[in-house]
VOGU-3710 file (C-alpha; in Angstrom, 3 decimals, decimal comma):
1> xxxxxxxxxx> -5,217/-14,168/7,650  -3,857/-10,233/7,788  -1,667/-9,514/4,903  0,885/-6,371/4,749  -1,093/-3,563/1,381  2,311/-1,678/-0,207  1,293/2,057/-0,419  3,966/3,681/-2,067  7,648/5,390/-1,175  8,210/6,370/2,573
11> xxxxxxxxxx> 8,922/10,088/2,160  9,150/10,694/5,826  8,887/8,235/8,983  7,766/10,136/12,514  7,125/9,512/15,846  3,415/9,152/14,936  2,925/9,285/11,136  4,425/8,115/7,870  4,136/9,610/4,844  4,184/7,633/1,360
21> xxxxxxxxxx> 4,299/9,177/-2,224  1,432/7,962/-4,133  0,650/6,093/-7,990  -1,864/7,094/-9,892  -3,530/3,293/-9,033  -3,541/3,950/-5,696  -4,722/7,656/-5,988  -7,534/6,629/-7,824  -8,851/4,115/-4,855  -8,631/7,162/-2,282
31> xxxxxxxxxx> -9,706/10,132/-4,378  -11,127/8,429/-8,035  -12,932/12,731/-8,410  -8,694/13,601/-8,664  -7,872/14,592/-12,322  -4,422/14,630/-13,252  -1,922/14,083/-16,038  1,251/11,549/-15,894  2,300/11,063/-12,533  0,884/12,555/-9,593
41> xxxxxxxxxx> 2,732/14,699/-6,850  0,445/13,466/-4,171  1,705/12,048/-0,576  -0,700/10,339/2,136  0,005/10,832/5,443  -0,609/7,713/7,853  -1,098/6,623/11,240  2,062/4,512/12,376  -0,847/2,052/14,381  -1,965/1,132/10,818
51> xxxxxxxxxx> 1,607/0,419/9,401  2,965/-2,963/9,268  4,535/-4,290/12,301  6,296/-6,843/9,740  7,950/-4,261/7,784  8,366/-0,836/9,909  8,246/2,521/7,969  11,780/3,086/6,353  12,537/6,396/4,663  12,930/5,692/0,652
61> xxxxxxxxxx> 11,858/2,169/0,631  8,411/0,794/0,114  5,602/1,471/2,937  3,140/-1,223/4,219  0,298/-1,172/5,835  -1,299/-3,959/7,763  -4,584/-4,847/6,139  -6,408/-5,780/9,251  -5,425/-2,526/10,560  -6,389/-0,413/7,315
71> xxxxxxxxxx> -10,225/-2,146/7,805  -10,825/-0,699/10,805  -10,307/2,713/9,606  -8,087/5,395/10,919  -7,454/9,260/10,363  -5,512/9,976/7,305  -4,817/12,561/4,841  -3,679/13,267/1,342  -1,980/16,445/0,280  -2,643/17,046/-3,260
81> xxxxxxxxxx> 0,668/18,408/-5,043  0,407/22,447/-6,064  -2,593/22,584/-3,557  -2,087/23,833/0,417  -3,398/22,271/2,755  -4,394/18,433/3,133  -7,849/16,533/2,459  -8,946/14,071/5,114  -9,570/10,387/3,317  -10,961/7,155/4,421
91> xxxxxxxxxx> -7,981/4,982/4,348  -10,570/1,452/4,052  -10,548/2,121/0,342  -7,096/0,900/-0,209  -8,236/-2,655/1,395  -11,688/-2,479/-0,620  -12,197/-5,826/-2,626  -8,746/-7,336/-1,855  -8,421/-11,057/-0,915  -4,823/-12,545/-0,665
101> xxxxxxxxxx> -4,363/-15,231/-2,609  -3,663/-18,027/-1,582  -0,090/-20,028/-1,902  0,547/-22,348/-5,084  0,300/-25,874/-4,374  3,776/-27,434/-5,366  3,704/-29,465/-8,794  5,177/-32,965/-8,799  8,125/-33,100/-10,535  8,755/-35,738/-12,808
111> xxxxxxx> 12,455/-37,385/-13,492  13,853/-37,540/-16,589  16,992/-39,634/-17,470  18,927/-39,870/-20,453  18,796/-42,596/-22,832  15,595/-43,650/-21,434  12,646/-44,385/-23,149
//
């Protein structure tokens, strides 16, 4: 069963890339070595081929990628905020350990009426 991983904030949507601004949560799954104070300036750059066919790359709205996809690996990097250049990271991390969940079974409801005992 694939499943769709939220990333973070599309910041920009290519031809051949996306790029998301990062949490701290999900900062610390690519680059846990990263020290930094309140809230990170830090934007990973993506492969469109690992974004979710269910819900395409939109500029300031939540990015997904497709979990299946993010498995197999693919080339991506993070730029650091206040640093140049950009740090190649293994992208599997974000899907390390996660299991969807499955669905709640329904609950039978029961009836009540009024004046009944």
């Amino acid at each position: 069963m694939s499943f769709d991983i939220a990333i973070g904030q599309c910041t920009e949507a290519g031809e051949d890339f996306a790029v998301a601004k990062l949490d701290g949560a999900m900062l610390r799954k690519l680059h846990p070595t990263f020290a930094f104070v309140g809230q990170p300036n830090v934007h990973l750059r993506v492969p469109l081929s690992i974004c979710s066919t269910r819900r395409p790359p939109r500029q300031g709205q939540e990015l997904f990628l497709d979990c299946t996809k993010v498995l197999a690996g693919a080339e991506t990097s993070l730029a650091l905020g206040g640093q140049s250049g950009s740090i190649a990271v293994d992208v599997r991390l974000i899907a390390n350990g996660m299991e969807p969940m499955p669905r709640p079974t329904p609950e039978q409801k029961t009836r009540f009426i009024a004046g009944r005992r």
